[in-house]
C-alpha positions as CSV (number, residue, x, y, z in Angstrom):
1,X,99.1,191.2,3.7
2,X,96.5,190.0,1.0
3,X,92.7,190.6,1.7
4,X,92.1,187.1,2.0
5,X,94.7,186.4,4.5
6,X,93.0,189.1,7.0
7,X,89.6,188.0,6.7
8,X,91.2,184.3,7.6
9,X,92.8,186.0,10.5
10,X,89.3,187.5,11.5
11,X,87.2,184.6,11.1
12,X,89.9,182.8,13.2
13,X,90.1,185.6,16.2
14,X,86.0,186.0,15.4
15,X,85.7,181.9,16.2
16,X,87.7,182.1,18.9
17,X,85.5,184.9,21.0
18,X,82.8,183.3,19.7
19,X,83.2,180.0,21.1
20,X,84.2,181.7,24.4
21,X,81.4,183.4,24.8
22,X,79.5,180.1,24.1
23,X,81.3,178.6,26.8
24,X,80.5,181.3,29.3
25,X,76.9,180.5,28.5
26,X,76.9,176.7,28.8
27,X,79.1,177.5,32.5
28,X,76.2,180.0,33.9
29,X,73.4,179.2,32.7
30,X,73.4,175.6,31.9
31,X,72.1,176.9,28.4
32,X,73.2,176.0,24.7
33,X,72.4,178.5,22.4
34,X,72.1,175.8,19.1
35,X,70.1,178.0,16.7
36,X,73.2,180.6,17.1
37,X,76.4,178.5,17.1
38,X,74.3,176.6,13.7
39,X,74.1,180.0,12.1
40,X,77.7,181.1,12.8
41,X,79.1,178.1,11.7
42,X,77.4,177.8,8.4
43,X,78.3,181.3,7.7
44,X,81.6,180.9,8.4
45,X,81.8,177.7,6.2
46,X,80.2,179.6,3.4
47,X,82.5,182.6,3.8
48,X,85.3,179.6,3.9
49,X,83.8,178.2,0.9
50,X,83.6,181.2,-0.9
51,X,87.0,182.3,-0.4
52,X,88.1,179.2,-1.4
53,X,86.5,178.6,-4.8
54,X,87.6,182.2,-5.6
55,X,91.3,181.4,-5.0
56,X,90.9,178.2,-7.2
57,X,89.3,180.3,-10.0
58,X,92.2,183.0,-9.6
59,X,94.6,180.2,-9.7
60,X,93.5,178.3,-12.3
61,X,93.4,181.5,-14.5
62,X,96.8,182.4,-13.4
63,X,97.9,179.1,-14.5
64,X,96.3,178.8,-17.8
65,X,97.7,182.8,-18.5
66,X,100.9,181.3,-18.1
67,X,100.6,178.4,-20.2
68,X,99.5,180.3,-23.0
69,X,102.3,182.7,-22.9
């Protein structure tokens, strides 16, 4: 399995727990932690959009290798 595909996996599984545990709070203590769930999600869209512009610059260079061969 490929790098990219296992830190997909973890931000997936990471998301999950995450958003458990950010139901837990809102069921206890009637409290939404909004600075925290805006960080984590704008670092996991960066990390997402990081991982993505890397795969279409790998891509694209794969692809323009090829045609020049």
């Amino acid at each position: 399995m490929k790098t990219m595909n296992k830190i997909l996996i973890l931000l997936g599984i990471t998301t999950i727990v995450f958003m458990t545990v950010c139901f837990c709070f809102i069921w206890h203590n009637r409290l939404i932690p909004d600075s925290l769930i805006y960080s984590y999600f704008s670092a996991i869209g960066a990390e997402g959009f990081i991982m993505g512009w890397i795969k279409t610059v790998k891509t694209k260079g794969e692809n323009k290798d090829e045609n020049n061969n």
